[in-house]
C-alpha positions in Angstrom: -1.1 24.4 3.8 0.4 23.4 7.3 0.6 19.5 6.4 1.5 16.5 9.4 3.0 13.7 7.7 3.6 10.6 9.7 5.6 7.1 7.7 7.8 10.1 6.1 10.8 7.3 6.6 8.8 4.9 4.2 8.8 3.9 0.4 5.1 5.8 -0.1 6.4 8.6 2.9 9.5 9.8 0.8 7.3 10.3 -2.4 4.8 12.1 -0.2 7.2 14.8 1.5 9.1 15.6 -1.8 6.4 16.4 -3.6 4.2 17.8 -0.7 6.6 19.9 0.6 7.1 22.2 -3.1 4.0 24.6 -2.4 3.0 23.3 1.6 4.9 23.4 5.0 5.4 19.6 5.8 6.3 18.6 9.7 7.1 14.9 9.6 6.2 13.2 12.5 7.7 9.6 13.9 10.8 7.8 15.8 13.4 8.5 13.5 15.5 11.6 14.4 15.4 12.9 10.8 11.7 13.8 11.5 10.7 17.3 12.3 8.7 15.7 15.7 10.5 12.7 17.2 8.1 10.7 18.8 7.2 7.0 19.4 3.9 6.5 17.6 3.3 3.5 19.8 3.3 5.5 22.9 1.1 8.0 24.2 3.1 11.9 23.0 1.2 15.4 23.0 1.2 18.2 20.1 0.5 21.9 20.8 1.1 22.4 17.0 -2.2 22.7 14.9 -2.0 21.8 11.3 -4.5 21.8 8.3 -3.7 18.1 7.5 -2.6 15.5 8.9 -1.7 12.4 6.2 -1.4 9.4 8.2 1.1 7.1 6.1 3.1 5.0 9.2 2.3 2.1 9.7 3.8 -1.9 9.9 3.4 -3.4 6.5 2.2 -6.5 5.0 3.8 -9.8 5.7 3.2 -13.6 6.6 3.8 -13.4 10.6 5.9 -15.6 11.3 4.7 -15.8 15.3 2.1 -14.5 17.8 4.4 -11.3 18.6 4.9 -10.7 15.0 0.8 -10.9 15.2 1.1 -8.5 18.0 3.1 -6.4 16.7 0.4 -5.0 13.4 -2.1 -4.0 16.2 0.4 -2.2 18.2 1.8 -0.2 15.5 -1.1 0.0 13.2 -4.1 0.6 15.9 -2.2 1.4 18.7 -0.3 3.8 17.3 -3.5 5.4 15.4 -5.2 5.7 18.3 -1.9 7.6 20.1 -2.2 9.9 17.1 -5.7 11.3 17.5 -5.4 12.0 20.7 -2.5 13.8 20.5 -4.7 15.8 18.0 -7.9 16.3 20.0 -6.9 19.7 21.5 -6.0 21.4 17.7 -8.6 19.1 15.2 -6.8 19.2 11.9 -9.7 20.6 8.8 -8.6 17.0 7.1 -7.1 13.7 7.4 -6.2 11.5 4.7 -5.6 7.6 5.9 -3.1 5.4 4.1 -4.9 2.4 3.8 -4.8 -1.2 2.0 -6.6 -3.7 -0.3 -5.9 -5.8 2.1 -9.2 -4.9 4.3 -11.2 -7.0 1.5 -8.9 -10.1 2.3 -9.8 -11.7 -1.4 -7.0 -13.5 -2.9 -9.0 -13.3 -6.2 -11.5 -11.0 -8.1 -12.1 -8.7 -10.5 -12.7 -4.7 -10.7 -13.9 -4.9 -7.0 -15.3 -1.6 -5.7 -14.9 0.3 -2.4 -18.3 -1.5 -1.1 -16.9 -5.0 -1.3 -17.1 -6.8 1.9 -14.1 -6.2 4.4 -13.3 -9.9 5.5 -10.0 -10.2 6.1 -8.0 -13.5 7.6 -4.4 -11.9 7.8 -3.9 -9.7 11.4 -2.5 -6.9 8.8 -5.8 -6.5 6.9 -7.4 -6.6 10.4 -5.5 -4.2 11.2 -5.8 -1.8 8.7 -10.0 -1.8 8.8 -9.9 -1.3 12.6 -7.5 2.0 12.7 -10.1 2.9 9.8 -12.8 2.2 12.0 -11.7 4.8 14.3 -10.3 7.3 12.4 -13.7 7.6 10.8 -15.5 8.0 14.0 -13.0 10.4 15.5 -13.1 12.6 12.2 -17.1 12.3 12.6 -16.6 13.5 16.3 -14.3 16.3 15.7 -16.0 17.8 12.0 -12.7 16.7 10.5 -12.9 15.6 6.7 -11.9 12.2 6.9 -10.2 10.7 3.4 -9.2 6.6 3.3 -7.2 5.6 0.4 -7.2 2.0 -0.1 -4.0 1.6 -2.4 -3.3 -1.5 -4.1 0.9 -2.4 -4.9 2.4 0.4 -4.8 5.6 1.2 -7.8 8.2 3.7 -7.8 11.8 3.8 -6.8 13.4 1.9 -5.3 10.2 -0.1 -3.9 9.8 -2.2 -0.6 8.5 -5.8 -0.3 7.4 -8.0 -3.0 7.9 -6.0 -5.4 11.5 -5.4 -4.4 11.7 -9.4 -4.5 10.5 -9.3 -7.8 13.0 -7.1 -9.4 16.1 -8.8 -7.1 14.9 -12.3 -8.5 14.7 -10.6 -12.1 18.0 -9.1 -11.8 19.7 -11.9 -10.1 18.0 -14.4 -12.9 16.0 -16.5 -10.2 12.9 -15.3 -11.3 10.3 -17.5 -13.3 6.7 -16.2 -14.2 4.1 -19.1 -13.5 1.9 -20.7 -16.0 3.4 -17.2 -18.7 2.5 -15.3 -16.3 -1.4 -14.1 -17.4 -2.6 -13.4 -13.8 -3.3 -9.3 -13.3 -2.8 -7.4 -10.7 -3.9 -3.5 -9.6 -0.6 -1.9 -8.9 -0.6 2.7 -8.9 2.6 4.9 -9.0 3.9 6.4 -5.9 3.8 9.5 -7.7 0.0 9.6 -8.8 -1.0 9.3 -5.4 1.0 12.4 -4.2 -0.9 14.1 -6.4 -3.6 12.8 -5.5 -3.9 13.4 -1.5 -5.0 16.8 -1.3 -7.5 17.8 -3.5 -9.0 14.3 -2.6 -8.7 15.7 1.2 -10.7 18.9 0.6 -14.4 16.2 -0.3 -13.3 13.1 1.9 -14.5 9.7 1.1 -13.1 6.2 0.8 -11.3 5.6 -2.8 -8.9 2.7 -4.6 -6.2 3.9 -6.7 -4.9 2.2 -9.2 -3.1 2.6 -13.1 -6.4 1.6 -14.6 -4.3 -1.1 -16.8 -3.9 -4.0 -14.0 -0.6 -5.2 -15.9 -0.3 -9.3 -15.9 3.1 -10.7 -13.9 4.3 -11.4 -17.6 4.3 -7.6 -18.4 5.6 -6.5 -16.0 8.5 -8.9 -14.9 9.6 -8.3 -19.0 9.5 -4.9 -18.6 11.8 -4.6 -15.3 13.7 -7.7 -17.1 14.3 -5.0 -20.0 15.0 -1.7 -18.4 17.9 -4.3 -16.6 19.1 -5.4 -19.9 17.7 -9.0 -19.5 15.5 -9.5 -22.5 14.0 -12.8 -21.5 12.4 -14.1 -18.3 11.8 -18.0 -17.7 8.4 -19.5 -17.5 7.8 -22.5 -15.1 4.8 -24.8 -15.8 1.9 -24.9 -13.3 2.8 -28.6 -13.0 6.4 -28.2 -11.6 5.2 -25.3 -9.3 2.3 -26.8 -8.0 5.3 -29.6 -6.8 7.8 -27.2 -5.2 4.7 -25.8 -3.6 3.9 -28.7 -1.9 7.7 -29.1 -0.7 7.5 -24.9 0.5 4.5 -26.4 2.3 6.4 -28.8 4.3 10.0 -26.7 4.6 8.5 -23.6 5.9 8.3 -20.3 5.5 11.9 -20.0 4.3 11.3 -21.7 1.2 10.2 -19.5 -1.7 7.5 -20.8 -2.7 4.2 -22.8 -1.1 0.2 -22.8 -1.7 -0.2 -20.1 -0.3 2.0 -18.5 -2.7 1.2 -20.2 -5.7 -2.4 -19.3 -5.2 -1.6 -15.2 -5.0 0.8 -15.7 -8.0 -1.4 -17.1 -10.5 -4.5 -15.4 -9.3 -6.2 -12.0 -10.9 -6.8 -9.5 -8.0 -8.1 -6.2 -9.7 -9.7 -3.2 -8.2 -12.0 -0.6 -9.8 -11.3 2.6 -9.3 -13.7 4.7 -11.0 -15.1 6.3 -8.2 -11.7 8.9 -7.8 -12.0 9.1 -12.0 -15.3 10.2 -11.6 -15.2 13.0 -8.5 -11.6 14.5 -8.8 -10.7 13.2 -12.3 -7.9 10.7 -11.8 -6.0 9.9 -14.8 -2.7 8.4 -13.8 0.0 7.1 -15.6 0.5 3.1 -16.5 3.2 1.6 -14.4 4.2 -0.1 -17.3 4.1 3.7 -19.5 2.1 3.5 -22.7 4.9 2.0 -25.1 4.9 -1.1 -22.8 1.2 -1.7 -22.9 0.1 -4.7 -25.3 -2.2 -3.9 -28.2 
């Protein structure tokens, strides 16, 4: 296949072209000069190439804004820059495209198992976002007979990984980590690896689909088993007491300070997706982040 890969820079983008480009031709597209089409995704560009897929990974990711142009800045990269990319594409319709989505469209801080018809209500301008470029990429893929497929993927693990899960393992490493109240909260999390293979056959039928490891590890878990493959065989506990206090003090500090309600609430909270819709129409079995022999009995 003749694939268009956009976000090829990113943690999820890397995973995507190595293991894309083995039996495809992949043309990365995005502002970096590394990329195969160097364009500004925020800015209107043309294509004369035509390509069988397009997977649609760039895009700004999650944070706390810190200001109204941070605000700003998630609809001009993640709409904006969506909308620059099907037009680009109206004169050579791809047969598929496959979004790069996020939990986030759901904006629940807690829940259990919840399924791709759970209510999109987010509060954050990134899950906002994310549910308005899939707004339009549905209807344009409706408009043009292209096989639309959204993937709404849940922490991602791998390599080398971005964000908070990066914090995580430097706080590990560095020994300023502490697991909550032991830790017991779960949370979905699916290996960059799974979805790569994934993408395509998922392409070929379309739909909407979560992904995720199918074990939900808790923070305990998991921060012991990134404590173990760094040689640190114990990770400190701090009791819900104590961290409901420091909260309080992140609440007055700012957003600087590492900890606040906000925080505190995600942390010790079980957020779990179901994701037995792609098990059940492509057969998704993926592998545990943790692997089996670090799964509890």
């Amino acid at each position: 296949m003749k694939i268009l890969l956009t976000g090829s820079s990113g943690f999820l983008g890397q995973v995507l072209t190595q293991f894309l480009a083995k039996e495809n031709t992949v043309e990365t597209l995005g502002r970096n000069p590394s990329n195969d089409i160097q364009v500004d995704l925020s800015k209107a560009f043309e294509l004369i190439a035509s390509f069988d897929c397009v997977i649609h990974a760039a895009g700004k990711a999650h944070l706390v804004p810190r200001s109204e142009e941070e605000k700003q800045t998630f609809w001009e990269v993640n709409v904006i820059g969506t909308r620059n990319l099907l037009k680009a594409l109206e004169g050579h319709p791809p047969l598929r495209f496959v979004y790069i989505s996020s939990v986030a469209v759901y904006g629940k801080p807690a829940g259990r198992l919840l399924n791709e018809q759970t209510p999109l209500l987010p509060m954050d301008p990134y899950g906002q976002s994310k549910i308005q470029a899939e707004a339009e990429i549905i209807q344009w893929c409706h408009r043009y007979d292209v096989i639309c497929t959204i993937l709404r993927l849940p922490l991602i693990y791998g390599e080398n990984p971005p964000g908070n899960l990066r914090a995580l393992m430097q706080g590990i490493k560095n020994g300023y980590y502490f697991n909550i109240a032991g830790g017991k909260a779960r949370k979905s999390m699916v290996r960059a690896a799974d979805i790569a293979r994934f993408i395509l056959p998922a392409s070929e039928l379309g739909g909407i689909y979560h992904l995720t490891d199918g074990y939900h590890p808790t923070f305990h878990e998991l921060s012991h088993a990134i404590g173990k493959s760094m040689g640190r065989n114990w990770v400190p506990n701090m009791p819900l007491s104590l961290a409901r206090i420091l909260a309080k003090m992140g609440d007055i500090v700012g957003p600087f300070f590492p900890l606040n309600s906000d925080k505190l609430q995600k942390i010790t909270s079980e957020l779990t997706f179901d994701d037995s819709l792609a098990r059940a129409k492509f057969g998704w079995n993926p592998q545990s982040v943790l692997g089996s022999s670090e799964k509890k009995k």
